[in-house]
FITIKE-886816 format. One record per residue (C-alpha): residue in one letter; z, y, x. Coordinates in steps of 0.25 Angstrom, whole numbers. Example, Ala and Ser with C-alpha at 12.3 -4.5 7.8 and 13.67 -1.06 7.14 Angstrom:
BEGIN
<r:a&pz:31&py:-18&px:49>
<r:s&pz:29&py:-4&px:55>
//
This chain:
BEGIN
<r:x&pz:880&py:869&px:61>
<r:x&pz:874&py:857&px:54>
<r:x&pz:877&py:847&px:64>
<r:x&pz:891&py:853&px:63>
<r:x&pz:894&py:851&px:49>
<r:x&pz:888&py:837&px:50>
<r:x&pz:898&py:834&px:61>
<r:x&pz:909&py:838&px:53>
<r:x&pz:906&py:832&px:41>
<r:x&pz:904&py:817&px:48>
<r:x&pz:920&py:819&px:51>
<r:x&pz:923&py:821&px:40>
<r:x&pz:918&py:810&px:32>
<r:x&pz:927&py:799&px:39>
<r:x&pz:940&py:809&px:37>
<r:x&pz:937&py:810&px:22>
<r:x&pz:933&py:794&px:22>
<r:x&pz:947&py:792&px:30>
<r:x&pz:954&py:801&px:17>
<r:x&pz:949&py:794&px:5>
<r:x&pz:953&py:781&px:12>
<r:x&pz:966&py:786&px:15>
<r:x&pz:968&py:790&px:1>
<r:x&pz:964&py:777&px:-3>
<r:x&pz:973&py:770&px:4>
<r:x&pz:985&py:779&px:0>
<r:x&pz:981&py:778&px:-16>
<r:x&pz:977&py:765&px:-17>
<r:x&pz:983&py:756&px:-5>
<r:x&pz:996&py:762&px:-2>
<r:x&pz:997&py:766&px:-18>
<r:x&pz:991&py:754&px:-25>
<r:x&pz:986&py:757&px:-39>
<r:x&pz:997&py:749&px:-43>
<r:x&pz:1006&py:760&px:-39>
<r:x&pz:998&py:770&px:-44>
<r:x&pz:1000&py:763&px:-58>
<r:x&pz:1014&py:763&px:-55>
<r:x&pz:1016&py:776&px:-53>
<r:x&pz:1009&py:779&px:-65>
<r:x&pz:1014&py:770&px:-77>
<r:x&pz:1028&py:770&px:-71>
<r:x&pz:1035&py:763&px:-61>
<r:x&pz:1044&py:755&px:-70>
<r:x&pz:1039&py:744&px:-79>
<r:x&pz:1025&py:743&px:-76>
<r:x&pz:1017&py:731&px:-80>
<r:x&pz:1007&py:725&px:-71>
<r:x&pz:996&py:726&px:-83>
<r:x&pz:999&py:741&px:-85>
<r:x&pz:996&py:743&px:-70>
<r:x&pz:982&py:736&px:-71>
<r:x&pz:980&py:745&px:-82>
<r:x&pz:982&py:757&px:-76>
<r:x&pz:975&py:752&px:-64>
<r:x&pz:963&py:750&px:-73>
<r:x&pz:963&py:762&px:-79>
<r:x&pz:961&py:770&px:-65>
<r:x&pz:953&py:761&px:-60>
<r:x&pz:962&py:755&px:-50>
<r:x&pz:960&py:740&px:-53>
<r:x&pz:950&py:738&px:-43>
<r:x&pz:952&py:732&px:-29>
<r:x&pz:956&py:744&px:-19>
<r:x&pz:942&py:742&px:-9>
<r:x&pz:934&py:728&px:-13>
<r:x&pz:932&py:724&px:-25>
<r:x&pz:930&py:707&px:-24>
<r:x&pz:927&py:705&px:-37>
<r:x&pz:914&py:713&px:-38>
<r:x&pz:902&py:711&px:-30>
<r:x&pz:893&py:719&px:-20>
<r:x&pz:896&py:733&px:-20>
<r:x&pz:905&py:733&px:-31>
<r:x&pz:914&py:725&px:-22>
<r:x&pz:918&py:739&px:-15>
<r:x&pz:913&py:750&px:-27>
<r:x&pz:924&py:744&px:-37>
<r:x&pz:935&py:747&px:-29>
<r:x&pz:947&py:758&px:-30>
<r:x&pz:943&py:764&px:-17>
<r:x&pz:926&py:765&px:-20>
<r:x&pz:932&py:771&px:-35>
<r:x&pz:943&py:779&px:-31>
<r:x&pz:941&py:782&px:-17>
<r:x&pz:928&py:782&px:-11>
<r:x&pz:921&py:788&px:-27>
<r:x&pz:929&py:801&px:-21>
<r:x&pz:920&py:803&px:-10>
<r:x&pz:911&py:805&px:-23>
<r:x&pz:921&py:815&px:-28>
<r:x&pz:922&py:804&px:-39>
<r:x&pz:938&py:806&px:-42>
<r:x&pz:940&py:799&px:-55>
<r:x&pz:949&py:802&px:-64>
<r:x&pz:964&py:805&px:-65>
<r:x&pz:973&py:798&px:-71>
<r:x&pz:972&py:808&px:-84>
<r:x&pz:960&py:805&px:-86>
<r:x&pz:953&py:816&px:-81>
<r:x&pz:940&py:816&px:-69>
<r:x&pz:946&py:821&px:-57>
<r:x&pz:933&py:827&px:-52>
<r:x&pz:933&py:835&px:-65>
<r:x&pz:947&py:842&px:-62>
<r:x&pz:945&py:845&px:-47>
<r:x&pz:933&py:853&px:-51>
<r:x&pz:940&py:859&px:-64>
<r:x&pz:954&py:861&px:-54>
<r:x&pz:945&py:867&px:-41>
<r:x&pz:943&py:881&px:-48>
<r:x&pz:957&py:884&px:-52>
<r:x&pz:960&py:879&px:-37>
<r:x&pz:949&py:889&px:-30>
<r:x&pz:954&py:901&px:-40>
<r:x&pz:967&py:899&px:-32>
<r:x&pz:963&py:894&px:-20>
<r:x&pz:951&py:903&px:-17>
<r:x&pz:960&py:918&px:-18>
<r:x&pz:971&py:914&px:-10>
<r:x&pz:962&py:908&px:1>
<r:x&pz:953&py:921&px:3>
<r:x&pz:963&py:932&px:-1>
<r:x&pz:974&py:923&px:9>
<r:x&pz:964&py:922&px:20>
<r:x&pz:960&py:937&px:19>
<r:x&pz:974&py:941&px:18>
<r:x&pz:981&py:933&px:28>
<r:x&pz:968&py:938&px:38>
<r:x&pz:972&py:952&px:35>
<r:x&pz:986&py:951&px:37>
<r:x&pz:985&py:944&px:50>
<r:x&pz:974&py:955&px:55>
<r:x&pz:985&py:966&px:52>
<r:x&pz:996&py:959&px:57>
<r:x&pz:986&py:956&px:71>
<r:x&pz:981&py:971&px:70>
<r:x&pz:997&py:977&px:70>
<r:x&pz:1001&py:966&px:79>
<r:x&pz:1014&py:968&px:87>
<r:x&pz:1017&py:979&px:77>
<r:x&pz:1028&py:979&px:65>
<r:x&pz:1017&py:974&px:56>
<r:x&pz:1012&py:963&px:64>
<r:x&pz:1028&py:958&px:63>
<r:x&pz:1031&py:959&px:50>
<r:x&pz:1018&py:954&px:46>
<r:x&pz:1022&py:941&px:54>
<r:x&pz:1034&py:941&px:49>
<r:x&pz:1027&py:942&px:34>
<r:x&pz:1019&py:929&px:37>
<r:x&pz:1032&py:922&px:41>
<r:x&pz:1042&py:925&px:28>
<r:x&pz:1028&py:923&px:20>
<r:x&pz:1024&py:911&px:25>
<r:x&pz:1040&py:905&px:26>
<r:x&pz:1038&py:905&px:12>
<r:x&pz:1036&py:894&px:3>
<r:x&pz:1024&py:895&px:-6>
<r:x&pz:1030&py:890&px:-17>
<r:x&pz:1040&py:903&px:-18>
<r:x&pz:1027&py:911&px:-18>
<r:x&pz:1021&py:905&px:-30>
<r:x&pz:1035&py:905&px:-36>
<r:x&pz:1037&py:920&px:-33>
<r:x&pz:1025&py:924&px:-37>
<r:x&pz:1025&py:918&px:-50>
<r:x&pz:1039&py:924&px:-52>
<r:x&pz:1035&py:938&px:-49>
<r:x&pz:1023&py:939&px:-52>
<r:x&pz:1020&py:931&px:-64>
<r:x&pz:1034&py:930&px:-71>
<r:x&pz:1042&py:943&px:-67>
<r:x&pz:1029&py:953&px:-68>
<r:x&pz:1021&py:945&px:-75>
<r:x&pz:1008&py:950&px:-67>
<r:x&pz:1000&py:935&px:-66>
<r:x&pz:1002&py:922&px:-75>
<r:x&pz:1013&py:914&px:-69>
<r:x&pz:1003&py:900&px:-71>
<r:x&pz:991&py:895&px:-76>
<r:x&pz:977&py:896&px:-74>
<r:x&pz:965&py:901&px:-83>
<r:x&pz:950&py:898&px:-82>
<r:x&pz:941&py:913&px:-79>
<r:x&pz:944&py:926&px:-78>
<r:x&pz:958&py:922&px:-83>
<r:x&pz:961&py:913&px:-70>
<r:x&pz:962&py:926&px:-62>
<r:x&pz:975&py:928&px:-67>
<r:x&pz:982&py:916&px:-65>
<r:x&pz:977&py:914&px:-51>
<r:x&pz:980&py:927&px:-46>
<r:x&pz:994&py:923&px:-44>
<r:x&pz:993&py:909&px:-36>
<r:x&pz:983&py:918&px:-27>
<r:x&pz:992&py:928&px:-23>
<r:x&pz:1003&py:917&px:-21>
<r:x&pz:994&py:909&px:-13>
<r:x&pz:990&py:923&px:-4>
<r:x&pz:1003&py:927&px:-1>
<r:x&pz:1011&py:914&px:0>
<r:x&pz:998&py:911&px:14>
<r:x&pz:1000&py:925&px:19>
<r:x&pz:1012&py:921&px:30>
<r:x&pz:1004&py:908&px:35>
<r:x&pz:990&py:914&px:36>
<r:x&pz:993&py:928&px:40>
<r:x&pz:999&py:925&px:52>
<r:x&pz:992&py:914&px:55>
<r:x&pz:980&py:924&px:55>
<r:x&pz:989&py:932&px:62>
<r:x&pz:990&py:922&px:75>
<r:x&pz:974&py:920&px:74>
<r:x&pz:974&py:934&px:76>
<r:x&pz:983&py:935&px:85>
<r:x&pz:978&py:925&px:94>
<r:x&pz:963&py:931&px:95>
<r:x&pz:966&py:946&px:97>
<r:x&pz:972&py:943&px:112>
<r:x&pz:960&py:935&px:115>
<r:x&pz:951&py:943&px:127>
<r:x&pz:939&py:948&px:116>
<r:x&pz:948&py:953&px:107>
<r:x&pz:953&py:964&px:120>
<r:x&pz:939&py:964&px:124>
<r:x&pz:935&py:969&px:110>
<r:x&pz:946&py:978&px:110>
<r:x&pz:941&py:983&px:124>
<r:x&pz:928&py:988&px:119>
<r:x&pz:934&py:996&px:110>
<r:x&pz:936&py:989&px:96>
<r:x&pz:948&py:993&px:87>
<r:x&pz:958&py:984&px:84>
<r:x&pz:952&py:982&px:69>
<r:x&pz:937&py:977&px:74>
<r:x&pz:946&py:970&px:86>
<r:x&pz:952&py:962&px:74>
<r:x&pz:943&py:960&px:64>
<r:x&pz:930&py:957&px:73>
<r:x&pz:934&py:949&px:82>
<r:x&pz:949&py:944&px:79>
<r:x&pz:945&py:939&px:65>
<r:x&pz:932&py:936&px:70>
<r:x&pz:938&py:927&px:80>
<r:x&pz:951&py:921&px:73>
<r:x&pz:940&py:914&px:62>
<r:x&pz:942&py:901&px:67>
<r:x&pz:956&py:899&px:67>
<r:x&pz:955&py:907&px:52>
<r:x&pz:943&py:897&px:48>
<r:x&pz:954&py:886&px:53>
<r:x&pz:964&py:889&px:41>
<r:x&pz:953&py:895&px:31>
<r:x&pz:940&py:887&px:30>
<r:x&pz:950&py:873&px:28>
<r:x&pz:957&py:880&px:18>
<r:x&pz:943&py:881&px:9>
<r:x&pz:942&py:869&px:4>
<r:x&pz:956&py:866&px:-1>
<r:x&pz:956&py:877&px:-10>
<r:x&pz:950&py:867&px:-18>
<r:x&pz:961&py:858&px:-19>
<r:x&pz:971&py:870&px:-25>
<r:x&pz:985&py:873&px:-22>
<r:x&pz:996&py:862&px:-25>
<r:x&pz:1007&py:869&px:-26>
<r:x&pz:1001&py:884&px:-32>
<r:x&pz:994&py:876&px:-43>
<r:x&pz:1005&py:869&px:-47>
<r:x&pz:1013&py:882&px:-49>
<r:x&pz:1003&py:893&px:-55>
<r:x&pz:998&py:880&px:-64>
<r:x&pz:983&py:882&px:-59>
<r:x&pz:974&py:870&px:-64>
<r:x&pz:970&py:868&px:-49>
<r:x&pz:967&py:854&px:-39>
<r:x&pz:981&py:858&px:-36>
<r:x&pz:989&py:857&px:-48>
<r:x&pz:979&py:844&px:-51>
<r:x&pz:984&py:839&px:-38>
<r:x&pz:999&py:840&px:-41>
<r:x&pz:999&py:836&px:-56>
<r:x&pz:989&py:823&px:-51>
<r:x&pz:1002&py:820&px:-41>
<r:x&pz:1012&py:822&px:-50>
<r:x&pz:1004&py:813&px:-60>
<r:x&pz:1002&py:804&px:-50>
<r:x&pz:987&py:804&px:-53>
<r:x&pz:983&py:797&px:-40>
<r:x&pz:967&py:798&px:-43>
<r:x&pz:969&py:814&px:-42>
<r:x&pz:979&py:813&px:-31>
<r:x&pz:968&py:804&px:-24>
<r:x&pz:957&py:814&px:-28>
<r:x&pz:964&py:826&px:-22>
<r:x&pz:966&py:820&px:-10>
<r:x&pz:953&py:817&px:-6>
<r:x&pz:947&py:831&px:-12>
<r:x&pz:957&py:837&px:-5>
<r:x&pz:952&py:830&px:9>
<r:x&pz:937&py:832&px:7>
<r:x&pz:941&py:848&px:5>
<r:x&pz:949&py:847&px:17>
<r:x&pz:938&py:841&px:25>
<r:x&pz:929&py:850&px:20>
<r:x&pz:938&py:861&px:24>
<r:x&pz:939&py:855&px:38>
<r:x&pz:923&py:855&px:39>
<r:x&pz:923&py:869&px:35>
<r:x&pz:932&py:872&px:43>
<r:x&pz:924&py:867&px:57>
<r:x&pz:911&py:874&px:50>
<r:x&pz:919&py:886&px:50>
<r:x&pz:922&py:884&px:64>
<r:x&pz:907&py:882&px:69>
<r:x&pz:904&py:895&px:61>
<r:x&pz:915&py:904&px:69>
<r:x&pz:912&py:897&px:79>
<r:x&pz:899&py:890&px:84>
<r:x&pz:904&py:882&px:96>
<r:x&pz:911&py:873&px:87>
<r:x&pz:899&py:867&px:81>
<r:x&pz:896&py:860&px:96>
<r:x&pz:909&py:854&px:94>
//
């Protein structure tokens, strides 16, 4: 499994190195720190000593990768990319253009992130698995159809008008749950309650019945008769050796998942005012804060790798003959 791991770890390395250089050439060569200057003092009536200015203030005055005017390694360490891009292999971010250490706020952000994050991820998953075993278990029957048909309407759905509705009904109209906001302790359970029961039923349609197909797909398969041939009922048919079965496809859709819990949910932040990696995310675009911009980017492809890591360990877990692959 070792050996395995290691494998995996050496391809990821060039895909992460292939990201930040990527993210180097779109935040600094496509957009110059000119532009970047631009953008934020105002297009309009800019003076070319207010640009070096700003430039100076955020570090963006030195040469993009060599340095001439130095000497020996400094050459390549007093850069733009060794100090803003290759510092974040480091996890060195910086700081944003309030002032703030980036570093400092993704791990102040990640928790408010998780205590959303978290629930809907294991309820959803437990949910979802359960629907689609019923559906599978009254398959061909009245409940198997309009569960199907459930999924459909509820997946047809734009998640937008579950967060809106939710907060109409449940929070304004019978004022059960606190429309927005976010509280640290015991207090916190009581704003997140509502964004976690959005989150559940708004994934209900997608992953039910993709559930239901996994399902579906394994139960016609010759052990499953065989098991039914020695004379197992339906119930132990389906949860020791459908489930059982159908892990990897379902490890496909959770294990990758995992790790971008972390990075917080855009759009459900934003609305429920949650002080997530999000929301951070959004107000940095709308700010135009490239170095947070930048520093999301890359976190959010080290989690996603990771995530693609966890996810082949997974696989060699269910299933050992992958790790001779």
């Amino acid at each position: 499994m070792f050996a395995y791991l290691l494998r995996r770890i050496l391809y990821a390395i060039p895909i992460l190195i292939g990201v930040n250089l990527l993210t180097f050439t779109l935040f600094f060569v496509v957009n110059t720190p000119d532009d970047m200057a631009r953008l934020q003092l105002g297009a309009k009536h800019v003076t070319p000593e207010a640009i070096e200015r700003w430039k100076v203030e955020h570090g963006y005055d030195k040469p993009l990768l060599l340095n001439r005017e130095m000497q020996g390694s400094a050459q390549f360490t007093d850069t733009i990319f060794f100090k803003h891009s290759a510092a974040m292999f480091a996890f060195e971010f910086g700081k944003g253009d309030d002032g703030r250490d980036i570093g400092n706020e993704i791990a102040t952000r990640m928790g408010p992130s998780l205590a959303i994050a978290l629930p809907v991820f294991v309820i959803g998953l437990l949910v979802n698995v359960s629907f689609a075993l019923l559906m599978v278990f009254f398959r061909a029957t009245y409940l198997d159809l309009w569960g199907v048909v459930l999924c459909v309407v509820l997946m047809s759905i734009s998640g937008l008008f579950y967060i809106i509705a939710g907060q109409y009904f449940i929070a304004k109209l019978w004022n059960l749950l606190p429309i927005s906001g976010f509280a640290d302790g015991i207090d916190a359970f009581k704003f997140v309650l509502l964004p976690v029961l959005v989150g559940v039923v708004s994934g209900i349609g997608s992953g039910a019945r993709w559930y239901r197909t996994i399902f579906l797909e394994e139960i016609g398969k010759d052990y499953v008769r065989t098991a039914r041939a020695k004379g197992l009922s339906e119930v132990r048919v389906l949860f020791r050796h459908v489930l059982k079965n159908g892990l990897i496809p379902i490890l496909t859709g959770a294990v990758v998942v995992l790790p971008l819990l972390f990075m917080g949910s855009l759009i459900t932040e934003s609305f429920f005012g949650i002080p997530g990696l999000g929301s951070y995310t959004i107000d940095a675009i709308q700010a135009q804060d490239f170095s947070v911009v930048r520093a999301m980017v890359f976190l959010g492809a080290v989690l996603y790798i990771i995530g693609l890591i966890l996810t082949d360990l997974s696989y060699a877990w269910a299933d050992p003959r992958v790790r001779l692959q």
